[in-house]
Structure formats: C-alpha cells, structure tokens
C-alpha positions in Angstrom: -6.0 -9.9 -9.2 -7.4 -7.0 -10.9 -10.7 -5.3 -11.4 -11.5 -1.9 -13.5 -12.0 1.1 -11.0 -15.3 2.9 -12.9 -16.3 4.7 -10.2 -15.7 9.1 -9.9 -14.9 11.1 -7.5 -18.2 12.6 -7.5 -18.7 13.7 -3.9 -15.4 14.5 -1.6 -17.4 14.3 1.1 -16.8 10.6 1.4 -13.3 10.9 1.0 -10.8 11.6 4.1 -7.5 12.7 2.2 -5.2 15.3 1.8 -3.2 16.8 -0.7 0.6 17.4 -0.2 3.4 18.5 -2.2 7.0 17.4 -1.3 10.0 19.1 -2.1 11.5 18.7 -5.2 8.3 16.2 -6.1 6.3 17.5 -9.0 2.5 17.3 -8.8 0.3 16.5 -6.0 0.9 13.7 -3.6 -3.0 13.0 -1.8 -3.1 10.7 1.2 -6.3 8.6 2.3 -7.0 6.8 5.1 -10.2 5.7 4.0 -10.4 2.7 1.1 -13.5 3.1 -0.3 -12.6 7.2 -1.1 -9.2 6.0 -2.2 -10.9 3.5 -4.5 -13.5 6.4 -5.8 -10.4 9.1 -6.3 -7.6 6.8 -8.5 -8.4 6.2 -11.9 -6.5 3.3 -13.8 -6.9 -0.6 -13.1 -7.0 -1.3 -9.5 -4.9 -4.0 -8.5 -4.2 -5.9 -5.7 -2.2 -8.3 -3.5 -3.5 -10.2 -0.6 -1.0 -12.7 0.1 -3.1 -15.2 -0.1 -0.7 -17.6 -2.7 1.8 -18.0 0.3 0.6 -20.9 1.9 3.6 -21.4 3.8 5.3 -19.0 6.6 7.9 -17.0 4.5 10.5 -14.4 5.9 11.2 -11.3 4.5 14.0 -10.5 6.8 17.1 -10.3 4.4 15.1 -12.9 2.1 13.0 -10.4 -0.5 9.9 -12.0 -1.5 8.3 -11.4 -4.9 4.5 -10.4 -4.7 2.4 -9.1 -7.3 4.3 -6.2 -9.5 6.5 -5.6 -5.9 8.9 -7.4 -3.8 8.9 -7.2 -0.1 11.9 -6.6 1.9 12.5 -5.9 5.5 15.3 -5.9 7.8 14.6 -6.5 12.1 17.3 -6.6 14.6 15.8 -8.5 16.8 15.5 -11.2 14.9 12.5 -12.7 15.7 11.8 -15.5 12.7 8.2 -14.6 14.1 7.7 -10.8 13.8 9.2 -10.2 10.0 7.4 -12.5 7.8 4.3 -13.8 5.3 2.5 -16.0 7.7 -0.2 -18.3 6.8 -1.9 -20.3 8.7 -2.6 -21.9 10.8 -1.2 -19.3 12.8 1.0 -19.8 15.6 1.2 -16.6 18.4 0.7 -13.6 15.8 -3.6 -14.1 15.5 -3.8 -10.3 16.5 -2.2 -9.3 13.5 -3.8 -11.1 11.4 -7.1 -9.7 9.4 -9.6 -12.6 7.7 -8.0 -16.0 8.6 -6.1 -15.8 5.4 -2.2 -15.5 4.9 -1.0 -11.6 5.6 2.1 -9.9 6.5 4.0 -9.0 9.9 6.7 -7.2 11.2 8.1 -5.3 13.6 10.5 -2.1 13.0 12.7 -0.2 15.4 14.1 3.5 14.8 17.6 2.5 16.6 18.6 -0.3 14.8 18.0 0.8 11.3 14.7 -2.3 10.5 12.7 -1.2 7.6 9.6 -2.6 5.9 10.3 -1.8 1.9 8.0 -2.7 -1.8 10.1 -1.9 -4.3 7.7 -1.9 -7.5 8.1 -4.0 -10.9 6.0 -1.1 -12.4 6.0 2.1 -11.0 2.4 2.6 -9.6 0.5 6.1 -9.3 -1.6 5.0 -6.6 -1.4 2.7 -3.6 -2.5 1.5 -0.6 -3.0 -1.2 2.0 -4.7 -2.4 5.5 -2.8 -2.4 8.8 -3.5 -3.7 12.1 -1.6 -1.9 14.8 0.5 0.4 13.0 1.8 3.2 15.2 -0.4 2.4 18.4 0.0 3.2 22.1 2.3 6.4 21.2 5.0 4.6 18.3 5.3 6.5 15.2 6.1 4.6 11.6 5.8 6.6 9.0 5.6 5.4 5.2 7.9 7.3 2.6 6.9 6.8 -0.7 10.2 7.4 -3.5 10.3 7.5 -7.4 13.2 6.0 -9.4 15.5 8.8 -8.4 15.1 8.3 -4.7 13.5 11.5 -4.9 10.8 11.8 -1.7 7.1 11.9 -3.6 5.5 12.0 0.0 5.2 9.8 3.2 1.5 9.3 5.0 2.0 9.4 9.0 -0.4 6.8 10.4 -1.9 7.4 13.7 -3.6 4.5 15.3 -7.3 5.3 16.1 -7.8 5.5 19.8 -9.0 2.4 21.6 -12.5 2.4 22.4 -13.4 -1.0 22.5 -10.4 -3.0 23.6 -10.7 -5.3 20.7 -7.2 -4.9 19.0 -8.4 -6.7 15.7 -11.4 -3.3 15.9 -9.8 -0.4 17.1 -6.4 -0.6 15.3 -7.2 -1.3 12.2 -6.9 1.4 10.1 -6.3 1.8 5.8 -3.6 4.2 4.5 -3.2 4.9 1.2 -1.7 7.9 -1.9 -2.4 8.8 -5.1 0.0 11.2 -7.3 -1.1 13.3 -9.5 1.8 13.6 -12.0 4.7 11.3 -11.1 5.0 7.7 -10.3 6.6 5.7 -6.9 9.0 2.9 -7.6 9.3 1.7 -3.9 7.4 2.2 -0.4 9.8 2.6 2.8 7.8 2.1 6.1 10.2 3.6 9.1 9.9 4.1 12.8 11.0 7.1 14.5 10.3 5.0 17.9 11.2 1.5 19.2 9.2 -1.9 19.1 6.3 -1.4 16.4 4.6 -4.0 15.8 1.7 -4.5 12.8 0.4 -6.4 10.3 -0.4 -5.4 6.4 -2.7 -7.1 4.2 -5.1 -6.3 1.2 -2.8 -3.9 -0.6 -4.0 -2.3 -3.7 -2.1 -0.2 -6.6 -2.6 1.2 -10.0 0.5 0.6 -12.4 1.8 2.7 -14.7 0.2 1.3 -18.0 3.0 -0.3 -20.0 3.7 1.7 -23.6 1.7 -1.6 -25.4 -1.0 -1.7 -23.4 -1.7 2.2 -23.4 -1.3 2.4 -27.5 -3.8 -0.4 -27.7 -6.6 1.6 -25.7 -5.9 4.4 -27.4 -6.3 2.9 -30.5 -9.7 1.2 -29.2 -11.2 5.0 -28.5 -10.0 6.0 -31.6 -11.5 3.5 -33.5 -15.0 3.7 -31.3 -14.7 7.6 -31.8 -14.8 7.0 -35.6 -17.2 4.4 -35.5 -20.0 6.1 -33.5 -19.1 9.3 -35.6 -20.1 6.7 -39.1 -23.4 6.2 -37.7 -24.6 9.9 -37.0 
C-alpha cells in the first residue's frame, strides 16, 4: 500500500527524535518514537505493511516470509510455534500482542541463545518504522540495529517501554519506533535482546524505498517538462 507523504517538517516541536551518527556511517541517522513526526520528517513515498494478506498463522522461525519490499526472519530457541510468527486470527493465547483485530506479528527473543528478529529489504529504504506492543517492558532491553549493504551499522533505536500507568497492556506498552537517514540507505533491520524472554508484537510498519533509477528519471523528467511549460506561459 502506498500513499504520497506531502506534508513538511514545519514545526519540530511535534516531533520526538534524535539525530545520531554511527561510526563509520555517513550522514545523519534520526530516530522517532512518535509516528505522526516520523511521517511529517521523511520525504519520498510512504509505504507500508500491515500484515493483513496473511490470513493464515505463518512462522518465521527458520521459514523467511516475504512481505512487502522485505522478508521477515527470526530465529527462537525456545521454540514456541506460538511466540515467532504472523498470526491471524482468530487468535489463539497471543490477543495481548495483537493491535486492531487484524493479522500482526509476534515473537519472542532471548540474548543467550542467539534469537533475532531480522527485515532484510528488496529495496534499500531511507526511512522506516513500525508499532510494537511490549517491546522491552518490565526491565528487558531489545534494541533494533539498522545495517546497509556492507553490514556497516547506520544506527540502532533503543526502545524503552513507557511506564505502566494504567495496567492495560494493549495502552501502556504500545509504543512507535522509527529512523530516517539522511544520506545512506538500510538493507536490513536486526532487532536483538541484550536480556532474556522478550516478548512483543509488530504491526503497521512503514518505509520509504530508495526510488528505482526508472522511476526517479521519469519524475525528473515530469519537473523538467512542467518547469518549461509554466516558464511558455509567462
């Protein structure tokens, strides 16, 4: 699904980000937590993946699942056919996880077995970002490291879970987490635990591609030809 992003980042005061620079990264790597600023701050087409073509329970453990311009991967050593998967409903014992009734992504990752959550990217993106429910709550730590196509670290984002305030899981640990690069380009997304049992779910993830070389000379030869056409009738 896709939809134009026309909207500037006219105020940063609605925008909770960052900017950070990684070694040996070139150009700045800006984390958001919020959507709506992440939205206002990218430029390109804004697209998206809600899992919502699964329709049936899929695993990702060992068994990479192609999305929209990524493929999902993820490794758990527990082993639990119901914690490292697509699940759609109707859902069976993972509803906390899950964010509008509709088909969205769980795992769990441990730091001493090696799990992982990885989207490798069909087109490198320069922006992206997803929902998560549960990420990194009641003291675990996931980060997400974001690499190009040298394995070169870009960035990573270190979610912290919001503290509780209501007791409603679905409410208080739902949180977005997103990046933009200014300069460069990530070909995949590594989410790793530096602590044992974390459990979340992902859904609604958004990215801006890289423009492929046709695509790109085609809009620059729209402008052009607007450019000249508007300069015809002054």
């Amino acid at each position: 699904m896709r939809k134009t992003n026309a909207i500037f980042a006219h105020s940063l005061c609605v925008i909770s980000a960052v900017a950070i620079l990684a070694p040996g990264a070139s150009g700045a790597f800006t984390v958001f937590n919020d959507r709506s600023g992440w939205e206002a701050w990218v430029s390109g087409v804004i697209e998206t993946e809600d899992f919502n073509s699964i329709v049936t329970d899929t695993r990702i453990d060992g068994v990479p699942a192609p999305l929209n311009n990524m493929t999902v991967s993820g490794q758990s050593a527990l082993g639990d056919p119901d914690l490292t998967l697509i699940e759609a409903p109707p859902f069976d014992g993972n509803d906390f996880y899950q964010f509008d009734g509709t088909s969205f992504l769980v795992t769990i990752i441990n730091s001493n077995r090696g799990d992982f959550l990885r989207f490798d990217f069909d087109t490198p993106v320069t922006a992206w970002g997803a929902e998560t429910i549960g990420v990194s709550n009641e003291g675990r730590r996931t980060s997400i490291l974001v690499f190009d196509a040298n394995d070169t670290l870009l960035g990573r984002i270190d979610p912290l879970a919001p503290k509780p305030q209501s007791g409603n899981f679905f409410s208080d640990f739902r949180s977005f987490y997103g990046f933009s690069l200014d300069s460069s380009a990530a070909s995949y997304v590594l989410w790793e635990s530096t602590t044992a049992g974390d459990a979340f779910g992902v859904d609604d993830i958004a990215f801006v591609a890289v423009p492929e070389p046709a695509a790109a000379g085609l809009a620059a030869t729209v402008l052009a030809m607007l450019s000249r056409f508007q300069r015809s009738r002054i």
